[in-house]
Backbone bond lengths (Angstrom), bond angles and torsions (degrees), N, CA, C in turn:
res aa  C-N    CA-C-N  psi(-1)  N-CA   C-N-CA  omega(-1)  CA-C   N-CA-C  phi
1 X - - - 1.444 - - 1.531 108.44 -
2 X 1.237 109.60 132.80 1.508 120.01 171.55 1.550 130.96 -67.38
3 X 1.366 138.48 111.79 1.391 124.45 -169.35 1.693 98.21 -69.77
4 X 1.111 127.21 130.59 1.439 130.55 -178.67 1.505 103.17 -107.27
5 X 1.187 113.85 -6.03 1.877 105.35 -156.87 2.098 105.15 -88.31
6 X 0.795 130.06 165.21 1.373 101.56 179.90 1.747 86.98 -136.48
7 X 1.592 101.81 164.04 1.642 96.72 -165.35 2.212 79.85 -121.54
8 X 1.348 106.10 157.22 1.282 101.35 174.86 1.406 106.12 -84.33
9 X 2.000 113.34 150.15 1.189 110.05 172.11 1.513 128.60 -48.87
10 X 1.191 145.72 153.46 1.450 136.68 131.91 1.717 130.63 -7.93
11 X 1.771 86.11 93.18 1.428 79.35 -171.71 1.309 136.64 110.91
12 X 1.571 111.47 -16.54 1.131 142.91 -142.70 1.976 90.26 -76.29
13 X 1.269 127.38 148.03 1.551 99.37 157.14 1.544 99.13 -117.78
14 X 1.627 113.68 161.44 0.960 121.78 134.55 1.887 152.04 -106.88
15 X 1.226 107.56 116.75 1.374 113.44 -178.31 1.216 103.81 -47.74
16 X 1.657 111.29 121.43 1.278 113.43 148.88 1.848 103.20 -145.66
17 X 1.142 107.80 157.68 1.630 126.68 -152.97 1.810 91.42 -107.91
18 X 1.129 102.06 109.40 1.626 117.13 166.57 1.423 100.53 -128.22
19 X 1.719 100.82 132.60 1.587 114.66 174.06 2.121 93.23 -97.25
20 X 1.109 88.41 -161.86 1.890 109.33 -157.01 1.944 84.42 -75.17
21 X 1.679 93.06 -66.97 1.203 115.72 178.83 1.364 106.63 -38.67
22 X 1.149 158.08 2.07 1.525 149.10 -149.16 1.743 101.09 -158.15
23 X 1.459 109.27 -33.94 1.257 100.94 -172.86 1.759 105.30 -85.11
24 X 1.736 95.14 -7.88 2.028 93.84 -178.98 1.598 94.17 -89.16
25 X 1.330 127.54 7.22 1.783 91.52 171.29 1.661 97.82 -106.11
26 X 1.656 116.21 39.90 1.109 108.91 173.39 1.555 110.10 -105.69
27 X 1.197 119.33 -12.73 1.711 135.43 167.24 1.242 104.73 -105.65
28 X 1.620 96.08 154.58 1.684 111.12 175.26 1.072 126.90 -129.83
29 X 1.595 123.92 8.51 1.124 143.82 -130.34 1.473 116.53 171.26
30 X 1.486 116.38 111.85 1.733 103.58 -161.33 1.544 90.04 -152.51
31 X 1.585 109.96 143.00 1.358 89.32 140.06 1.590 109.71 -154.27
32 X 1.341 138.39 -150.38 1.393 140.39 -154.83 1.842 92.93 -123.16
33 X 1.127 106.84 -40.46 1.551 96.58 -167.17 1.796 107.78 -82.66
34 X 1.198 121.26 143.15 1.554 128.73 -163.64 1.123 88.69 -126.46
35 X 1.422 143.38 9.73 1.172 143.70 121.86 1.374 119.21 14.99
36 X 1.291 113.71 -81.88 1.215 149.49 -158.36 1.507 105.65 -72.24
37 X 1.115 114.57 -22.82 1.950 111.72 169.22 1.391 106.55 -109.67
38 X 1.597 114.16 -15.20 1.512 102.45 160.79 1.304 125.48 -54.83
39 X 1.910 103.75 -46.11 1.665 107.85 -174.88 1.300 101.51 -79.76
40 X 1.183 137.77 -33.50 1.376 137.20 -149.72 1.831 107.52 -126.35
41 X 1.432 116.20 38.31 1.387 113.67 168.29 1.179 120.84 -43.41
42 X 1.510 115.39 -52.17 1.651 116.42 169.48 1.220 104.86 -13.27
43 X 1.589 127.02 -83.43 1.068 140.14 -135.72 1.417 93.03 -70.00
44 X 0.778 132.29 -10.10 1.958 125.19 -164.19 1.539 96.09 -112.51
45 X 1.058 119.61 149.18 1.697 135.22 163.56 1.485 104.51 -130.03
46 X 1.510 108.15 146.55 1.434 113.55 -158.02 2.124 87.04 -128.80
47 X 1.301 109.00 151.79 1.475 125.96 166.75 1.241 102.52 -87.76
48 X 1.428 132.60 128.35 1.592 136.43 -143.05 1.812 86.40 -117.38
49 X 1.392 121.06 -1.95 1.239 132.77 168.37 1.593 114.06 -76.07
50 X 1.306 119.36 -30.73 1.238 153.36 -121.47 1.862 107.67 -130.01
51 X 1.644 122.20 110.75 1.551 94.95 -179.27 1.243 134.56 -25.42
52 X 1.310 128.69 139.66 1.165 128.98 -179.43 1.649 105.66 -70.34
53 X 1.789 112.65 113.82 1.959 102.60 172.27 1.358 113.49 -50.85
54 X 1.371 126.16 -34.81 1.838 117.11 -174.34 1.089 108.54 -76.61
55 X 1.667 139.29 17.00 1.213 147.83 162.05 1.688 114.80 -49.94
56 X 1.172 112.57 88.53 2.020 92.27 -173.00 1.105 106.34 -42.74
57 X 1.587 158.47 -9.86 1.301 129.34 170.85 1.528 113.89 -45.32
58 X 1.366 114.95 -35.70 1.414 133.78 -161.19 1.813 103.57 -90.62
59 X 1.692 116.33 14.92 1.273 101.32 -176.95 1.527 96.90 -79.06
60 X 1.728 128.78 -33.66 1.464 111.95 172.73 1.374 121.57 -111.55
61 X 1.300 109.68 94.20 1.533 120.09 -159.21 1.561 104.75 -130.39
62 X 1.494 113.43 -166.44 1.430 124.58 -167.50 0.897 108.35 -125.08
63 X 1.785 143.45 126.35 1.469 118.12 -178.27 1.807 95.03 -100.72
64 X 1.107 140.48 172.17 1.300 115.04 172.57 1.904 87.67 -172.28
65 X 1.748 86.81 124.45 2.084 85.43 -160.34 1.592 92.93 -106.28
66 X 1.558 112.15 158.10 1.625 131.15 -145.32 1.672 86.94 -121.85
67 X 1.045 100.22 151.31 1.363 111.69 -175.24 1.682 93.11 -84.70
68 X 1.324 119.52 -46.16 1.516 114.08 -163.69 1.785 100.31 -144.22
69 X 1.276 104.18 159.07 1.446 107.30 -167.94 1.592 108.60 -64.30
70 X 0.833 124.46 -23.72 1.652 136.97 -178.03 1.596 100.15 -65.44
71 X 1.361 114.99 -63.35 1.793 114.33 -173.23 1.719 95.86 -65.62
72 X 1.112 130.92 -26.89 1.530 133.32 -166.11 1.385 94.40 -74.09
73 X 1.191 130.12 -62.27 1.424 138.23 169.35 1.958 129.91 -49.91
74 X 0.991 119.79 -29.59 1.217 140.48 148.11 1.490 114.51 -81.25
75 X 1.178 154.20 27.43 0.963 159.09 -160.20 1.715 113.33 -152.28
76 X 1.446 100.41 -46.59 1.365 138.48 157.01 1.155 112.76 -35.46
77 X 1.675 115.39 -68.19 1.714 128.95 -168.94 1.554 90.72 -73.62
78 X 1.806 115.25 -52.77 1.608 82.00 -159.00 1.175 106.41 -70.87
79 X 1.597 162.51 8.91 0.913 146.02 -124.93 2.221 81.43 -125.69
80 X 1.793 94.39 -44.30 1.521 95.49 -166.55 2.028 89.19 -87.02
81 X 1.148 123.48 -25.92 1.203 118.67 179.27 1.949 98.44 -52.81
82 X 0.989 121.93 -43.51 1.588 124.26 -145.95 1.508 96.88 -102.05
83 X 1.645 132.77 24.01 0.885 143.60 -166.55 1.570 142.20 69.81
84 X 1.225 109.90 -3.64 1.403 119.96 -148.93 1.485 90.79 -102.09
85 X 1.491 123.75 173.02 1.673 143.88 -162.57 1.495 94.74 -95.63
86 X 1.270 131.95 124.05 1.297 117.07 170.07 1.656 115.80 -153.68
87 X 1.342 126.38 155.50 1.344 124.39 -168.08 1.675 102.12 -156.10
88 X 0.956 119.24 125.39 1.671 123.77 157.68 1.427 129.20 -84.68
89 X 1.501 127.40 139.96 1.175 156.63 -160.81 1.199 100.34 -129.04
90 X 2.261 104.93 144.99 1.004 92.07 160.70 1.468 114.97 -135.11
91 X 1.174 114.84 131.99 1.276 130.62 -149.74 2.087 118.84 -82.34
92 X 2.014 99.04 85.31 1.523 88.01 -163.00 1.240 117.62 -77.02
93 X 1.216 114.79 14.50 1.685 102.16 158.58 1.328 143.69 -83.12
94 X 1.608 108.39 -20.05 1.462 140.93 162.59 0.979 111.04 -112.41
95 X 1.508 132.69 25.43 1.503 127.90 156.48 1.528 103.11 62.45
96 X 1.396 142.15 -16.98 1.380 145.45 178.22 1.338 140.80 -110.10
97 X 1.503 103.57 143.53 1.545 106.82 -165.26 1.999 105.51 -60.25
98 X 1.745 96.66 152.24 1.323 86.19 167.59 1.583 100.63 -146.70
99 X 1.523 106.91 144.04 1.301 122.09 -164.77 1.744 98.10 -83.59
100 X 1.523 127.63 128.03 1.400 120.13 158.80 1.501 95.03 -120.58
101 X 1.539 93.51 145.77 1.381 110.11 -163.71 2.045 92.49 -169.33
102 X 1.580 82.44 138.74 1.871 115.77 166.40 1.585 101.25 -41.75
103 X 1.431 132.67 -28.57 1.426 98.42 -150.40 1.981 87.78 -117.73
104 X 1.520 101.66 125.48 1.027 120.34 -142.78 1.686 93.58 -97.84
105 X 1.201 132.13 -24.52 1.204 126.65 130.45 1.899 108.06 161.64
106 X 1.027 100.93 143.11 1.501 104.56 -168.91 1.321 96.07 -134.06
């Protein structure tokens, strides 16, 4: 039997076109104060690959939590695609990813 499936190279990207409008039905849940991972870092785990959140760029930022790691990740690019500072968390008290990011909301 022939393997037919093909895996992408290393690295590989793919273009795909997300407007503002499209990348907000990827959060459900947002807010302005970062408050909330100041007092409660515990609860957050950070990808050490990944900006560091205690970065003061991120003292006026957006936290904005993903229903599933896939919208967290697409949400992610457009956020660093569209210029802005951004890093994901994952949030073990709600089991869910959450996007922090520079753009505080437009």
């Amino acid at each position: 039997m022939t393997d037919t499936t093909t895996s992408p190279a290393a690295g590989r990207k793919l273009p795909i076109t997300l407007t503002q409008h499209l990348a907000d039905m990827l959060w459900h849940t947002g807010t302005t104060s970062t408050q909330i991972l100041r007092e409660q870092r515990d609860r957050f785990e950070s990808d050490p690959a990944l900006p560091d959140p205690d970065d003061p760029i991120f003292a006026q930022s957006y936290m904005r939590w993903c229903r599933t790691a896939a919208d967290a990740v697409l949400l992610l690019a457009y956020e660093q695609a569209a210029g802005r500072t951004a890093t994901m968390l994952w949030d073990l008290d709600q089991d869910e990813r959450v996007v922090l990011s520079t753009r505080v909301d437009e």
